[in-house]
Backbone as numpy.savetxt, mean C-alpha at the origin, in Angstrom:
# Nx Ny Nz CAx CAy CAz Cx Cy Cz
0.72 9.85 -15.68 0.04 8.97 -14.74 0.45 7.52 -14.99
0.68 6.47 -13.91 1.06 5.54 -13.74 -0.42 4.83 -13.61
-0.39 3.53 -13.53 -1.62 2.57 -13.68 -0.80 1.75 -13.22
-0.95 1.04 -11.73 -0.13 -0.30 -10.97 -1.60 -1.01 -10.82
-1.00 -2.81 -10.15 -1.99 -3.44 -9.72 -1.75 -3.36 -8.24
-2.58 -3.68 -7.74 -2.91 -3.88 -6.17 -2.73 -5.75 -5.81
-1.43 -6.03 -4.97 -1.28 -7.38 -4.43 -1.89 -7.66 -2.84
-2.88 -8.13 -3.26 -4.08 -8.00 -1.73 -3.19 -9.57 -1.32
-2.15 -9.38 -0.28 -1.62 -10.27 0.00 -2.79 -11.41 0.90
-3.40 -10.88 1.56 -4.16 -11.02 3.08 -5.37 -12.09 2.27
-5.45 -12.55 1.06 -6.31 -12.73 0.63 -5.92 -14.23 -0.47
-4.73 -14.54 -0.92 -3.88 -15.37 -1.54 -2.68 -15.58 -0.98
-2.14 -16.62 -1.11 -0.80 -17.39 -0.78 0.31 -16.76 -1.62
1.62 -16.68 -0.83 2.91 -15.97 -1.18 2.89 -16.59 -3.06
2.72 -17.81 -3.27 3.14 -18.21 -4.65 2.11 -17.66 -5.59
0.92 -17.49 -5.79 -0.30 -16.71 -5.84 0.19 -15.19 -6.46
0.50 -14.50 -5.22 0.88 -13.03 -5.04 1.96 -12.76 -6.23
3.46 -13.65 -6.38 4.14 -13.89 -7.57 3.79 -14.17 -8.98
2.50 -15.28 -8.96 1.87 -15.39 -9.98 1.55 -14.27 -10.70
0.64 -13.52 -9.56 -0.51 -12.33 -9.98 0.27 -10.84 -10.63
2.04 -10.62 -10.11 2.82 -9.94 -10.21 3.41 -10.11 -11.58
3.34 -11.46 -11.70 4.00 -11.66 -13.39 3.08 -11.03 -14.33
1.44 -11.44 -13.80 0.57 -11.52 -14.89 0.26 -10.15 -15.32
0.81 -9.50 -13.70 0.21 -7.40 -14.09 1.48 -7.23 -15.34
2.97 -7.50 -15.18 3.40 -7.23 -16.29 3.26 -7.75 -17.58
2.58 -8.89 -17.63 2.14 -9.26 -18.95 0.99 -8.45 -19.59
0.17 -8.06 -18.40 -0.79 -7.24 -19.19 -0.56 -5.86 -19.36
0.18 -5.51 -18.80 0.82 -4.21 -18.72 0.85 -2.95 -18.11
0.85 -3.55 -17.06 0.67 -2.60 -15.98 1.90 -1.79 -15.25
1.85 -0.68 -15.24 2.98 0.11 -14.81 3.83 -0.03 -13.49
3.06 -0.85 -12.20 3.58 -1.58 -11.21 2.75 -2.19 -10.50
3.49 -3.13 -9.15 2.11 -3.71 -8.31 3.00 -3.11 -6.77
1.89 -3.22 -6.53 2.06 -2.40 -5.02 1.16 -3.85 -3.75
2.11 -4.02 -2.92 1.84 -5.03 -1.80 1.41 -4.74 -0.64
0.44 -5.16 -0.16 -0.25 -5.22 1.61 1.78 -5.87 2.44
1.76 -5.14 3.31 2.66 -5.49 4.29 2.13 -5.89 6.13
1.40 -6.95 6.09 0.85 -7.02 7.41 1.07 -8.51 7.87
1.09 -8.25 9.06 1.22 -9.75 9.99 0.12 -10.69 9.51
-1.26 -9.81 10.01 -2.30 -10.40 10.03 -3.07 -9.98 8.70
-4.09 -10.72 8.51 -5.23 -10.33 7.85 -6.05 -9.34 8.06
-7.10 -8.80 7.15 -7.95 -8.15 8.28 -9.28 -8.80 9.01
-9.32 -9.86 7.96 -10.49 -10.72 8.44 -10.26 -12.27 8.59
-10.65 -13.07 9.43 -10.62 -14.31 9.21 -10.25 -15.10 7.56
-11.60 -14.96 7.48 -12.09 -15.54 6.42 -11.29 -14.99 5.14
-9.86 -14.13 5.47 -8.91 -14.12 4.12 -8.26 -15.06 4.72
-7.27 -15.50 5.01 -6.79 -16.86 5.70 -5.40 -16.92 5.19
-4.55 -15.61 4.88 -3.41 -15.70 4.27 -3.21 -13.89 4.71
-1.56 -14.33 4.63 -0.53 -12.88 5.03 0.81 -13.16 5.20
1.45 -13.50 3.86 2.79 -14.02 3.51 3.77 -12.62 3.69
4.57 -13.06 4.01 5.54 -12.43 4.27 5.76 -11.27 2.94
5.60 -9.74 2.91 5.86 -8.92 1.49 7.50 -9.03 1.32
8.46 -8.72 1.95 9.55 -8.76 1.61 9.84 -9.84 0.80
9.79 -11.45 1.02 10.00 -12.24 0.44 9.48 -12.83 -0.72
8.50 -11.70 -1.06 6.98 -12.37 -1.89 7.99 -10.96 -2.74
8.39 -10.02 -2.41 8.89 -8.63 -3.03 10.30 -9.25 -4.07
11.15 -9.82 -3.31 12.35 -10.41 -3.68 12.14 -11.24 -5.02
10.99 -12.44 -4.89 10.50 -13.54 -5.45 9.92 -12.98 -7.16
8.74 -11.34 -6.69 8.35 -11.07 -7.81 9.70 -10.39 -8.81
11.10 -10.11 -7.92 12.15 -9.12 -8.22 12.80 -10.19 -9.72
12.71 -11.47 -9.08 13.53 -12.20 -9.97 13.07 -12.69 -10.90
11.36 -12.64 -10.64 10.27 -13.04 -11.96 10.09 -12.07 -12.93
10.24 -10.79 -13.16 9.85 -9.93 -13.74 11.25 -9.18 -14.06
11.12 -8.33 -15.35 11.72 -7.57 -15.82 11.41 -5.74 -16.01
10.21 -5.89 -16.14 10.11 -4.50 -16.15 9.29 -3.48 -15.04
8.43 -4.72 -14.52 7.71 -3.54 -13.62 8.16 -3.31 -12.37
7.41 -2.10 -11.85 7.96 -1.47 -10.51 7.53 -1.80 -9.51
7.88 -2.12 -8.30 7.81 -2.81 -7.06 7.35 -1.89 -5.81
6.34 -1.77 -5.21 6.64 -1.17 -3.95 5.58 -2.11 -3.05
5.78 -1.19 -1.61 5.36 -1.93 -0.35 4.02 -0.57 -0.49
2.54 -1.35 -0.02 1.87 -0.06 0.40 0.86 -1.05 1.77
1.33 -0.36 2.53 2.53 0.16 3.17 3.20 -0.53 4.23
4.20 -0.26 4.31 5.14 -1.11 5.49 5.64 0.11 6.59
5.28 -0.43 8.29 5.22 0.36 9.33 6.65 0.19 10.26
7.67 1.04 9.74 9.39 0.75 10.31 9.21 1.13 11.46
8.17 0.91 12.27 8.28 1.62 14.20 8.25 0.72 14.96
7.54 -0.41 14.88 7.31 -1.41 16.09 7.46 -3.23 15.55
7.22 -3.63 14.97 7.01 -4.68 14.25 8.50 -5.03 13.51
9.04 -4.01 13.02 10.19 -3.51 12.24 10.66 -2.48 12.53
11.96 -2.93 12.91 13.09 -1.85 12.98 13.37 -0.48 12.06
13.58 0.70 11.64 13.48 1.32 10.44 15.54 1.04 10.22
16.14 0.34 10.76 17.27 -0.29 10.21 17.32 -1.27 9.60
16.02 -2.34 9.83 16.06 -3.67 8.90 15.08 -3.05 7.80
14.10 -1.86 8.29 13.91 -1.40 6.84 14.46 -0.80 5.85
15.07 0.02 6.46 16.79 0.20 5.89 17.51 -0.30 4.56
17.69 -1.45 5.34 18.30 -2.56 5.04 17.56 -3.38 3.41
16.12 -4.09 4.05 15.20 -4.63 3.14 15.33 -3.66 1.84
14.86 -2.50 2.25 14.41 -1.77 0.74 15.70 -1.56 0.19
16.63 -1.41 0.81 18.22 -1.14 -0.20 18.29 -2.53 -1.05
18.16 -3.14 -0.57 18.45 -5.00 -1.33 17.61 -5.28 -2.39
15.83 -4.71 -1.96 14.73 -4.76 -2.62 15.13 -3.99 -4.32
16.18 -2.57 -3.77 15.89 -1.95 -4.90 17.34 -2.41 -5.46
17.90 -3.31 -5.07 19.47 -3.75 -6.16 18.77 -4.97 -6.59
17.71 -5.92 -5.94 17.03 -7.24 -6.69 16.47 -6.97 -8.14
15.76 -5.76 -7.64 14.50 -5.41 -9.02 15.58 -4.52 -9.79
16.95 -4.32 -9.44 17.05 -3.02 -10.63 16.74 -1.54 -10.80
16.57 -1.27 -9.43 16.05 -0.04 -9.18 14.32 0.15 -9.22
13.77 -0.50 -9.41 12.18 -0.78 -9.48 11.36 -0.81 -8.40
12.24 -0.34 -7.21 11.18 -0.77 -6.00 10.87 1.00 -5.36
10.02 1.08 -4.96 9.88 2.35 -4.04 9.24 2.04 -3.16
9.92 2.45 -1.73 9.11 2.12 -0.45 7.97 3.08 0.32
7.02 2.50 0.47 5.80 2.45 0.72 5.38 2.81 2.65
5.67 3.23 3.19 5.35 3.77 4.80 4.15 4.05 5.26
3.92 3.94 6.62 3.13 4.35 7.10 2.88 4.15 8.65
2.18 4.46 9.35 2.08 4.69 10.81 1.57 3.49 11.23
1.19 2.60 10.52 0.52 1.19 10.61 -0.61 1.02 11.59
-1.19 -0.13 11.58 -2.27 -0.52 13.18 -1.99 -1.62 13.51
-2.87 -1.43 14.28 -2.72 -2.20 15.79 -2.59 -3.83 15.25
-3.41 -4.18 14.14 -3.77 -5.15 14.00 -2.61 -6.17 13.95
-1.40 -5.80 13.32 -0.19 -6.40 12.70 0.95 -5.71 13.92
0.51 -4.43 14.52 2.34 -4.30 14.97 2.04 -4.78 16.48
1.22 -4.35 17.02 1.01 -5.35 18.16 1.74 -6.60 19.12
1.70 -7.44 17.74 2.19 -8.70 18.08 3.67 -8.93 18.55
4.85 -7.66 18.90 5.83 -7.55 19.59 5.81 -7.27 20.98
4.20 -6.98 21.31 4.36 -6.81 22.89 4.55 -5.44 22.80
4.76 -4.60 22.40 4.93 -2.95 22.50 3.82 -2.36 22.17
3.14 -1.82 24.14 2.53 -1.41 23.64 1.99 -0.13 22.38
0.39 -0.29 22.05 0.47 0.60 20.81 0.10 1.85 21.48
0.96 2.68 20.30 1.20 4.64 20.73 -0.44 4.67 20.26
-0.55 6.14 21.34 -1.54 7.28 20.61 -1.05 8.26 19.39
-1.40 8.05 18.50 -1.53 8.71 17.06 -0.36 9.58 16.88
-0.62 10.58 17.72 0.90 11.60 17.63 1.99 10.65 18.10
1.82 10.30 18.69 2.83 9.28 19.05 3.91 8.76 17.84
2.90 7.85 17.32 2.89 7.31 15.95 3.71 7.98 14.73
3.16 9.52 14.98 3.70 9.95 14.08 4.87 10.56 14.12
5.08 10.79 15.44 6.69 11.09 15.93 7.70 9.97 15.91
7.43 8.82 15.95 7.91 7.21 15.56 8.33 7.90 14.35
7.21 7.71 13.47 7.29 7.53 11.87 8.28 9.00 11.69
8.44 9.98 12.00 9.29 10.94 11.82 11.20 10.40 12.30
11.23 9.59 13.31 12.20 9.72 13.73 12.36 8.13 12.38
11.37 7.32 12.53 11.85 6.59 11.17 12.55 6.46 10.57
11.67 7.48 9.71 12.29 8.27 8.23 13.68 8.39 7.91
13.67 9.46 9.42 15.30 9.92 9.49 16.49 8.79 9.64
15.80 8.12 10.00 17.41 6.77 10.29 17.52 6.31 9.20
16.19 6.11 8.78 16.71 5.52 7.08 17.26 6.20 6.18
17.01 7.45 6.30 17.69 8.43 5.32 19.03 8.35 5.25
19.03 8.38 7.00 20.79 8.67 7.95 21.50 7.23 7.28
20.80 6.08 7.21 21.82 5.10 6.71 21.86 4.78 5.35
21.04 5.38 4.48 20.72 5.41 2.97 21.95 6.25 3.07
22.54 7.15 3.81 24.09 8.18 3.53 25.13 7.39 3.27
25.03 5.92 4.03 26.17 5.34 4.07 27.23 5.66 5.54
28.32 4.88 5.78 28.86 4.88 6.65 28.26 4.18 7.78
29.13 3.98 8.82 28.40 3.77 10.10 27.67 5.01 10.74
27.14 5.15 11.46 25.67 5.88 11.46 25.15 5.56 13.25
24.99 6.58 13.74 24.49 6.47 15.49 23.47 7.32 15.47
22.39 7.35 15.82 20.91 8.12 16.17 20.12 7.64 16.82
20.30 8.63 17.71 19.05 8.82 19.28 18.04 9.59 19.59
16.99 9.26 19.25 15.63 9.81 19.11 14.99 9.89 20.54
13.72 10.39 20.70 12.85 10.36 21.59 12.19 8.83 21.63
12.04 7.69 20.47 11.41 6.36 20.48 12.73 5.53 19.95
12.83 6.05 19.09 14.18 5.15 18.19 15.54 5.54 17.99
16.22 4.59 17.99 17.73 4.73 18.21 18.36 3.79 17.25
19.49 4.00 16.79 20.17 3.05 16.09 21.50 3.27 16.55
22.51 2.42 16.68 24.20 2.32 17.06 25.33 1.30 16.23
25.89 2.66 16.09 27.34 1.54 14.93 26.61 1.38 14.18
25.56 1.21 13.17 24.77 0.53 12.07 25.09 1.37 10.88
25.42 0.22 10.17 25.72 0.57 8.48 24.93 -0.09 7.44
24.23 0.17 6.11 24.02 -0.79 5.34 25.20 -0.88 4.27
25.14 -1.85 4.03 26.60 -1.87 3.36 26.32 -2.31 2.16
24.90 -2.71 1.40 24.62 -2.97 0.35 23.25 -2.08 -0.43
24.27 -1.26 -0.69 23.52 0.25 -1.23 23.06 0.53 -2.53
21.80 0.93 -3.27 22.14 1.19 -4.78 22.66 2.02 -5.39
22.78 2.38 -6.22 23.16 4.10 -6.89 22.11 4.82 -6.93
20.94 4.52 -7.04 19.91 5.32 -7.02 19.26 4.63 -5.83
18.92 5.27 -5.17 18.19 4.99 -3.63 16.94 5.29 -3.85
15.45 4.03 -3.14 14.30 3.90 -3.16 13.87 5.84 -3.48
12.63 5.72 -3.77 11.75 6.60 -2.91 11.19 6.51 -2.10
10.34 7.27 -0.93 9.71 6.88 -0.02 8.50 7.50 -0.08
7.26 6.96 -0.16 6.10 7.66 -0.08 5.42 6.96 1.23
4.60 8.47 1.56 4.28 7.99 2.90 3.03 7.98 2.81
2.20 7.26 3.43 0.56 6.75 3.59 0.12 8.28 4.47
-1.19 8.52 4.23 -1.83 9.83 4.92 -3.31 9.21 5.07
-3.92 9.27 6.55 -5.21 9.46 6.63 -5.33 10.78 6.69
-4.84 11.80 7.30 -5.22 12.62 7.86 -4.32 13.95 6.87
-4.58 15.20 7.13 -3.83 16.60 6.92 -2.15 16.04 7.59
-2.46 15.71 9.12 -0.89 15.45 10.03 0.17 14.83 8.91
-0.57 13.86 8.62 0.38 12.68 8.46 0.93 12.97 7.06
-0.06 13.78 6.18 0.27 14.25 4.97 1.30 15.49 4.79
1.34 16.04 6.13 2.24 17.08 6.13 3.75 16.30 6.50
3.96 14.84 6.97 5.09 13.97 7.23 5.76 14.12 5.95
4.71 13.80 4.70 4.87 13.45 3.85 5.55 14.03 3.13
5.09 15.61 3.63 5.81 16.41 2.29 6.98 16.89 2.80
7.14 16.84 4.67 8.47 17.30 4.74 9.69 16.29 4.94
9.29 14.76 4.75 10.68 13.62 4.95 10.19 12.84 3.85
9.27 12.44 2.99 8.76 11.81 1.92 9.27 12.37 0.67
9.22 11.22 -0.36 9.36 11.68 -1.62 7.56 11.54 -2.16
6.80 11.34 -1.68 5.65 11.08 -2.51 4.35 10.60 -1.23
3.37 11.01 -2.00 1.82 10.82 -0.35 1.49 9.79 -1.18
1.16 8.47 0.00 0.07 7.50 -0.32 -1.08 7.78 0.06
-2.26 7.68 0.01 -3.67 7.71 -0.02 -4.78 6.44 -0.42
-5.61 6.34 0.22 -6.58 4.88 -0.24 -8.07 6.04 -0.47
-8.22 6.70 -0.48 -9.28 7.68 -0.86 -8.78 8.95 -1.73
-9.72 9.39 -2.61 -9.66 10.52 -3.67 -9.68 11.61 -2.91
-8.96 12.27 -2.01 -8.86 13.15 -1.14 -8.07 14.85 -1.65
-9.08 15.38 -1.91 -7.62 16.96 -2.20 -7.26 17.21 -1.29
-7.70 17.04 0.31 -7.40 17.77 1.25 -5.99 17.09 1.62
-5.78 16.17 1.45 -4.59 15.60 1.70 -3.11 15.94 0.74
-3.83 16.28 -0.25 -2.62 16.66 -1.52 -2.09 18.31 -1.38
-3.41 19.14 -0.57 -2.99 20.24 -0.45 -2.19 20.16 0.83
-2.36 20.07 2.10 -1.69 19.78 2.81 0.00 19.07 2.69
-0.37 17.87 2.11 1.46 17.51 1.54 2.29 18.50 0.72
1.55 19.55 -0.27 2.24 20.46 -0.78 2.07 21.77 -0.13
1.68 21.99 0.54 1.84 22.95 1.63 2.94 23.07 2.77
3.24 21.47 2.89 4.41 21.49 3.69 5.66 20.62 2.78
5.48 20.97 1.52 6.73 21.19 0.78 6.75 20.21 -0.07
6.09 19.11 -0.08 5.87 18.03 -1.23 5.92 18.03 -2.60
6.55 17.69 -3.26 6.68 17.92 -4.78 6.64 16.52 -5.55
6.35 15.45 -5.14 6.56 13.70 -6.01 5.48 13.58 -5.82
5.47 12.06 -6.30 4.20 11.44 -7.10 3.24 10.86 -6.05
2.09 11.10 -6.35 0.81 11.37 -5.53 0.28 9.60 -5.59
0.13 8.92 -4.72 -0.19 7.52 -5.37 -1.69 7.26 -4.13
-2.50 6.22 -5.32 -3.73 6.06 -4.33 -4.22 4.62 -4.65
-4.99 3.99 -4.15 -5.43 2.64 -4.39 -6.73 2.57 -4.72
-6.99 2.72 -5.69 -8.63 2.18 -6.62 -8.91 1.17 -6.23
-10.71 1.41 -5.62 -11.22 0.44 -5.83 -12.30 -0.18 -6.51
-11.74 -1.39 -6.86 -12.35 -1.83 -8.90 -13.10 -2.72 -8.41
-14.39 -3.60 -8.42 -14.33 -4.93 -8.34 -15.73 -5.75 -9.67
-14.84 -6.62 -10.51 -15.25 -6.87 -11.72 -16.00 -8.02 -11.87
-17.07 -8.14 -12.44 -17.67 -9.21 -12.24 -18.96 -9.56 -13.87
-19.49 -10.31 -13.87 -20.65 -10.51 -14.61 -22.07 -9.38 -14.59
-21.47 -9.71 -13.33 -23.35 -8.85 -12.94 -22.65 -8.10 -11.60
-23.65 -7.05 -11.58 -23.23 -5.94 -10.20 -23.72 -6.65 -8.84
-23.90 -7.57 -8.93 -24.70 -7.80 -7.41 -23.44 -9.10 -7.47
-22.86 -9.38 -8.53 -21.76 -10.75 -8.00 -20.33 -9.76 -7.64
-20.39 -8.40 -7.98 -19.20 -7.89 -7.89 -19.15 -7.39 -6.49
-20.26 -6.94 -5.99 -20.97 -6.54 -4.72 -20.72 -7.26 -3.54
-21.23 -8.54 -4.34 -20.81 -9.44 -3.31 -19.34 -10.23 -2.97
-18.59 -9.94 -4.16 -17.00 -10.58 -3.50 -16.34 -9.42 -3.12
-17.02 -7.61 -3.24 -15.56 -6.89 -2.74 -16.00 -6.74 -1.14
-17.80 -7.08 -1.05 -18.42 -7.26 0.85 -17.52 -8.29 1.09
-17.17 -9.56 0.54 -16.35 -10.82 1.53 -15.03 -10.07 1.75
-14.35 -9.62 0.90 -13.06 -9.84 0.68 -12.89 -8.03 1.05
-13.25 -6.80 1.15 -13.07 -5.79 1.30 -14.16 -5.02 2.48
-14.93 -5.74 3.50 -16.24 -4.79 3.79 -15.54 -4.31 5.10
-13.58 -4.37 5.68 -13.57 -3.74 6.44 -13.19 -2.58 6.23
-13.01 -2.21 4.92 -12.87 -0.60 4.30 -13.51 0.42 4.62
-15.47 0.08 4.50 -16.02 1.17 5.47 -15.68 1.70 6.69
-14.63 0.51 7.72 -14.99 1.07 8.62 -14.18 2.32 9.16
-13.37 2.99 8.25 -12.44 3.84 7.81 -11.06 3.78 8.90
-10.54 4.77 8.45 -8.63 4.41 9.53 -8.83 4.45 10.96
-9.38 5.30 11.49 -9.55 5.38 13.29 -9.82 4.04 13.67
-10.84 3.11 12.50 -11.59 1.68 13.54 -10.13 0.94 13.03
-9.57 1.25 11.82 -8.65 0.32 11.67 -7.37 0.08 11.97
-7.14 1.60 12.41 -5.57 1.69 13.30 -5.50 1.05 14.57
-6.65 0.75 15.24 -7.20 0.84 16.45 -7.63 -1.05 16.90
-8.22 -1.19 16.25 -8.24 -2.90 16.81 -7.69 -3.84 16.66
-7.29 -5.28 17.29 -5.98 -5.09 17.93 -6.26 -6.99 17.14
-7.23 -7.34 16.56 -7.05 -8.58 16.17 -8.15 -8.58 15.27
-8.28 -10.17 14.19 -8.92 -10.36 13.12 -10.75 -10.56 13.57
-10.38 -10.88 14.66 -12.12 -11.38 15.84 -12.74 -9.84 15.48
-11.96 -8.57 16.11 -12.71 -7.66 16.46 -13.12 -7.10 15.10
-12.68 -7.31 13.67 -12.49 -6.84 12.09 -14.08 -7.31 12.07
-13.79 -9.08 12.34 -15.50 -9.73 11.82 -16.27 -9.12 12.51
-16.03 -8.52 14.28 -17.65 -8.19 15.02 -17.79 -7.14 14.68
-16.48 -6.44 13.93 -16.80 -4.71 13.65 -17.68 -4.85 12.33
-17.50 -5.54 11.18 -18.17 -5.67 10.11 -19.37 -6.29 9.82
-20.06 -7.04 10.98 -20.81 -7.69 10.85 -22.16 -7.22 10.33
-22.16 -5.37 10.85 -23.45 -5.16 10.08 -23.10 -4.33 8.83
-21.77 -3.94 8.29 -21.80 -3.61 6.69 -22.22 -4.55 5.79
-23.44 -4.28 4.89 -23.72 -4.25 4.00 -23.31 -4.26 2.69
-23.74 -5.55 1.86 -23.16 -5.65 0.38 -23.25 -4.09 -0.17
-24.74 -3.61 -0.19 -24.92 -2.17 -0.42 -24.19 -1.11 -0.21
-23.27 -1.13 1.11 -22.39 -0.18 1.63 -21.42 -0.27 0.94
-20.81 -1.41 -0.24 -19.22 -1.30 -0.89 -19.83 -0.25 -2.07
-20.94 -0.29 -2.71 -21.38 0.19 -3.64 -20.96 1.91 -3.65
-20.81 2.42 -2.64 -20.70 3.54 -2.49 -19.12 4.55 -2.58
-18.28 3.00 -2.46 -16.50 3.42 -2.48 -16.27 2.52 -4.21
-16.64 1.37 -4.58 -16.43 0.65 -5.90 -16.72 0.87 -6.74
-15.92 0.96 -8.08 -16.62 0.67 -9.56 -16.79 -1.26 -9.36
-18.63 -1.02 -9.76 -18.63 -3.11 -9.38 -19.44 -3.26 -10.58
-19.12 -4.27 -11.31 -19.81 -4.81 -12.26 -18.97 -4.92 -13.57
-19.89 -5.38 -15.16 -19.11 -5.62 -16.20 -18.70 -4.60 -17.28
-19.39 -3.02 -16.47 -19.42 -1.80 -17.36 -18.17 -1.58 -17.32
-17.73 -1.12 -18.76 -16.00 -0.21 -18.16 -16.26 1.21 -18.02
-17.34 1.70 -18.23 -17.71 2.70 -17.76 -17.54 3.25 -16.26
-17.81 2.32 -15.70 -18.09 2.51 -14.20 -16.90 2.80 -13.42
-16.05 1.80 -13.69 -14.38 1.71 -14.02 -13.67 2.72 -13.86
-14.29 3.50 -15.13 -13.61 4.60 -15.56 -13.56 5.71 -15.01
-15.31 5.62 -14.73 -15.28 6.79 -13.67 -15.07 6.80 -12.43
-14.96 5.73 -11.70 -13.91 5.56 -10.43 -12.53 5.99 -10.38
-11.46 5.56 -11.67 -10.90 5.50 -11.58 -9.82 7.07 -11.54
-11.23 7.91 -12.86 -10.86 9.36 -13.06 -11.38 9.96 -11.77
-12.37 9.48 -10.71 -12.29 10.28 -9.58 -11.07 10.54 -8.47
-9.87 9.71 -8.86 -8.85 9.96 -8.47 -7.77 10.31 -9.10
-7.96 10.17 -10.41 -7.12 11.28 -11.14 -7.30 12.46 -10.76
-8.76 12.84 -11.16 -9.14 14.10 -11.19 -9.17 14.94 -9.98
-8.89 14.08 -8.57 -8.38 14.60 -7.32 -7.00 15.09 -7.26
-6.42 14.82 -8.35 -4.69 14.53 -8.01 -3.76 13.72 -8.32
-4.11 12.50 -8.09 -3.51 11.26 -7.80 -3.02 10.58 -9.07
-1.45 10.31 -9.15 -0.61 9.80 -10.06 -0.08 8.64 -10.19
-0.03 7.90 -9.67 -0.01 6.50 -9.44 -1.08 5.99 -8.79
-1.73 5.74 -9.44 -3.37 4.47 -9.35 -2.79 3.15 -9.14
-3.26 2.53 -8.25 -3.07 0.71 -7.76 -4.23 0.57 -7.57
-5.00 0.33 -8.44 -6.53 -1.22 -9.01 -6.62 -2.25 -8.15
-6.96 -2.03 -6.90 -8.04 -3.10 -6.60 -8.68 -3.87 -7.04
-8.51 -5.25 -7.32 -9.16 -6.52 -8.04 -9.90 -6.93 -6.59
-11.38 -6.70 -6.81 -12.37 -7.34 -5.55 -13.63 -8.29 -6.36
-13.06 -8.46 -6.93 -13.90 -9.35 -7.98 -14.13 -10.36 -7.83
-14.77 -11.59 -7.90 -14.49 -13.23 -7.51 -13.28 -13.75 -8.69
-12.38 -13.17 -9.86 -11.79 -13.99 -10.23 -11.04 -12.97 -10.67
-9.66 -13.16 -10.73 -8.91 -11.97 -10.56 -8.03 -12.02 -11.90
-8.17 -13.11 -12.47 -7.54 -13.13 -13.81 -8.63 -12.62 -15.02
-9.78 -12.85 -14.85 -10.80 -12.19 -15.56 -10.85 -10.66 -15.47
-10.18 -10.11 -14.04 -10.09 -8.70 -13.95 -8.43 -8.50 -15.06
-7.75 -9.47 -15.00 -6.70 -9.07 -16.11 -7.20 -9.00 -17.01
-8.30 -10.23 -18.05 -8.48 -9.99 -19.61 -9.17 -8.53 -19.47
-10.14 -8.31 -18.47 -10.61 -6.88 -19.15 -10.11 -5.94 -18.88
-9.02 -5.80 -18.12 -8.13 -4.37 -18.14 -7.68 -4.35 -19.59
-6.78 -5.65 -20.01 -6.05 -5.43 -21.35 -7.14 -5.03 -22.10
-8.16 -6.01 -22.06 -9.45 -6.12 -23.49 -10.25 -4.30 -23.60
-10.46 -3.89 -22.04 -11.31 -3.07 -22.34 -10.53 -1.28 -21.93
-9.99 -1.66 -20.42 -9.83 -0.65 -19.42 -8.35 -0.37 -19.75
-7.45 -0.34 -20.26 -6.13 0.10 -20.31 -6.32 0.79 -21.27
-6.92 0.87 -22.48 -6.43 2.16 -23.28 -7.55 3.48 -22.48
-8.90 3.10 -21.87 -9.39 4.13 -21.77 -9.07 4.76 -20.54
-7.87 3.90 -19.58 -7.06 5.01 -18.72 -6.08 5.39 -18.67
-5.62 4.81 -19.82 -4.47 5.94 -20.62 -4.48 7.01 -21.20
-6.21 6.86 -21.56 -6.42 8.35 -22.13 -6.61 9.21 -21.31
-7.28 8.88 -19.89 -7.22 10.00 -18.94 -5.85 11.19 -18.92
């Protein structure tokens, strides 16, 4: 099992996000994994720097840890040739350290090209024909493919690694998890889900299972409560509300009546590492092999001293 941090881009400034990337390898964290979105989800984060360039930036700051996107949507917003492209470069910057991160994305971020947004299957026939172009130009050569949504012509990447990314693909659902296991190297997940792990290995999946913990650390449980409600309370409103609305306005009127009380029910919140722990083993113990820690805490370097001080050896022992 892997132990990454979580780079809540949507929430801090591109130089910030680099900072926070150095500091996971100082404390020792096995990788950080990045938000890839236009927008925020809420106003009141007030930041959404570019991941590729914030990806590049942490490539040249760091030496050992591993890099990925969770998740970046190659259908509308992005070409899956400039994604192509990005993650081949991503993984000759870092040294082979990067693995790319996919998914069917929402409305919120791909939108903003004017195309309109697919219905779901839709989406996922995008994300299938995706896959394949990137694969098709991860072969090398010039490269022509004509899909039912996407097409590529004459296109080559011409700056290739020896070892080529992985690709893990994001799953709300059984569908999308079955993408996973038949064009993916690995299922992303933001919930402790078996149903999703059986499904990806049902339709042939064999790599690393990755999910995003959520931690948020504080003094007291009612201060931890209260920064992962500012900074996380559109999480309740699960993937359907979030694939689905189309700007940061509709995030605040959708959240307006979750409740500090309501994070309590997805978070380990407070100064126990207990609590921690057992959040954190509820997604082990689902499956899940690469953990990315959610820092929803009000101070996110205090969530570093106590990973080192308290929480890293006791989820190593998991």
């Amino acid at each position: 099992m892997q132990i990454g941090f979580k780079l809540f881009a949507e929430a801090h400034t591109p130089q910030e996000m680099v900072r926070q990337a150095v500091r996971a390898e100082e404390a020792g964290f096995d990788f950080v994994e990045i938000s890839d979105h236009y927008h925020p989800w809420l106003e009141s984060h007030g930041h959404s720097g570019f991941a590729w360039s914030i990806l590049a930036a942490i490539a040249m700051r760091t030496e050992r840890i591993g890099l990925a996107t969770g998740v970046t949507c190659p259908t509308i917003r992005y070409h899956p040739a400039i994604i192509a492209q990005a993650a081949a470069t991503t993984a000759l910057l870092s040294d082979g350290r990067f693995t790319l991160g996919v998914g069917s994305g929402e409305q919120l971020s791909e939108h903003i090209t004017g195309h309109p947004w697919p219905v779901v299957g839709v989406r996922h026939a995008m994300l299938r024909e995706a896959l394949e172009i990137i694969r098709l130009l991860w072969s090398g050569g010039y490269r022509t493919y004509r899909g039912n949504h996407l097409s590529i012509e004459d296109a080559q990447v011409f700056d290739l690694p020896d070892t080529l990314p992985d690709i893990v693909v994001a799953a709300g659902g059984p569908k999308a998890a079955r993408i996973a296991g038949e064009l993916g190297d690995g299922l992303f997940a933001t919930e402790p889900r078996t149903d999703l792990i059986d499904a990806y290995t049902a339709a042939g999946g064999t790599g690393s299972r990755w999910a995003e913990v959520p931690l948020a650390y504080a003094g007291t449980v009612d201060a931890a409560l209260e920064s992962a409600h500012r900074l996380f309370r559109f999480g309740p409103t699960g993937w359907k509300i979030q694939a689905e609305l189309p700007n940061v306005r509709n995030f605040e009127a959708a959240t307006a009546f979750v409740r500090r009380e309501d994070m309590a029910d997805a978070f380990g919140a407070g100064p126990d590492v207990e609590t921690h722990v057992a959040t954190v083993k509820g997604f082990a113990d689902a499956g899940y092999d690469r953990l990315a820690l959610i820092s929803a805490g009000p101070d996110v370097e205090e969530f570093f001293s106590f990973y080192e001080g308290e929480l890293a050896g006791r989820l190593r022992a998991l």
